[in-house]
C-alpha positions as CSV (number, residue, x, y, z in Angstrom):
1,X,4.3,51.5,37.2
2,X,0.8,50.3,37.8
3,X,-1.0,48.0,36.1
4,X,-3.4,51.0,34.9
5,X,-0.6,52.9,33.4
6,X,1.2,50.3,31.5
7,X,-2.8,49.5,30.1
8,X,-2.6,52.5,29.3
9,X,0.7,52.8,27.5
10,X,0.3,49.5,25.8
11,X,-3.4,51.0,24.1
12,X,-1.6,54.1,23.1
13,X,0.7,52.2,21.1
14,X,-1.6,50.8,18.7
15,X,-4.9,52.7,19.6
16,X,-7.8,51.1,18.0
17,X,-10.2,52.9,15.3
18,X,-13.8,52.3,15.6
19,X,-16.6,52.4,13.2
20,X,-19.7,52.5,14.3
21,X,-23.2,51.2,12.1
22,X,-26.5,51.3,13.0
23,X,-28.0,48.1,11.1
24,X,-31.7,48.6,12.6
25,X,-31.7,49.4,15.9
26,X,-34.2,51.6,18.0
27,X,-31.5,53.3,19.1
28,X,-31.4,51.9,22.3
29,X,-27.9,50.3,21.3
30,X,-26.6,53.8,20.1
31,X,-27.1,55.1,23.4
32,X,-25.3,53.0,25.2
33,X,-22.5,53.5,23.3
34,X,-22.0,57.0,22.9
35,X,-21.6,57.8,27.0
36,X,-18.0,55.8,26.4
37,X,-17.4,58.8,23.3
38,X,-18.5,61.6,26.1
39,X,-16.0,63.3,28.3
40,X,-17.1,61.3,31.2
41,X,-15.4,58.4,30.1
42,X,-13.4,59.6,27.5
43,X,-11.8,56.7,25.6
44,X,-9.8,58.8,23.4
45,X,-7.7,59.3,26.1
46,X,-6.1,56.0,26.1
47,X,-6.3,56.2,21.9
48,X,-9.6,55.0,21.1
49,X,-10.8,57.2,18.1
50,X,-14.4,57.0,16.4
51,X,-14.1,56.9,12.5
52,X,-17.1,57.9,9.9
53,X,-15.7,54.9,7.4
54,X,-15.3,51.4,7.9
55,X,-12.2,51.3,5.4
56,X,-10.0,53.2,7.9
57,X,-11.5,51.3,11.1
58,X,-9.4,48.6,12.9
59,X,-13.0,47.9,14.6
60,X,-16.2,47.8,13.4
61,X,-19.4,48.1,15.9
62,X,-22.8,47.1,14.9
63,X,-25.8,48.3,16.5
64,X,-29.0,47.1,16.8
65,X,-30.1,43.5,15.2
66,X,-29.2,42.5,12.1
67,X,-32.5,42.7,9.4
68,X,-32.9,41.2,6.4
69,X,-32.4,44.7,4.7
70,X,-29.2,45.3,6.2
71,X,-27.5,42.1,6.0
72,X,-25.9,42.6,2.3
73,X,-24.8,46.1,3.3
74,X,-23.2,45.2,6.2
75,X,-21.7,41.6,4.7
76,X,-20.2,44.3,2.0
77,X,-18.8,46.6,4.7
């Protein structure tokens, strides 16, 4: 077994769930990110899954830098 496929294995075991928020961004962060959700590189292959809601995310991913409107939103989250 390769070092790929017991990666692999050991990510589908516990696959992390990742939130995304944008907390100001100009979206330049946002589309960086979502290439790694297409089927080019298709994370959700080795279990990676993309989740609307922070309280069922193992992960969560902010975008963009963090204003002084977001911060109490996102300190909440």
């Amino acid at each position: 077994m390769s070092f790929i496929d017991r990666l692999i294995s050991i990510s589908r075991r516990k696959s992390p769930w990742v939130c995304r928020l944008n907390a100001g961004s100009c979206n330049g962060c946002d589309i960086e990110i979502t290439p790694c959700l297409s089927p080019r590189y298709d994370v959700e292959q080795i279990g990676v899954e993309l989740h609307g809601t922070p309280k069922h995310a193992d992960i969560v991913l902010i975008s963009g830098t963090l204003t002084v409107r977001s911060r109490q939103a996102i300190l909440d989250i």
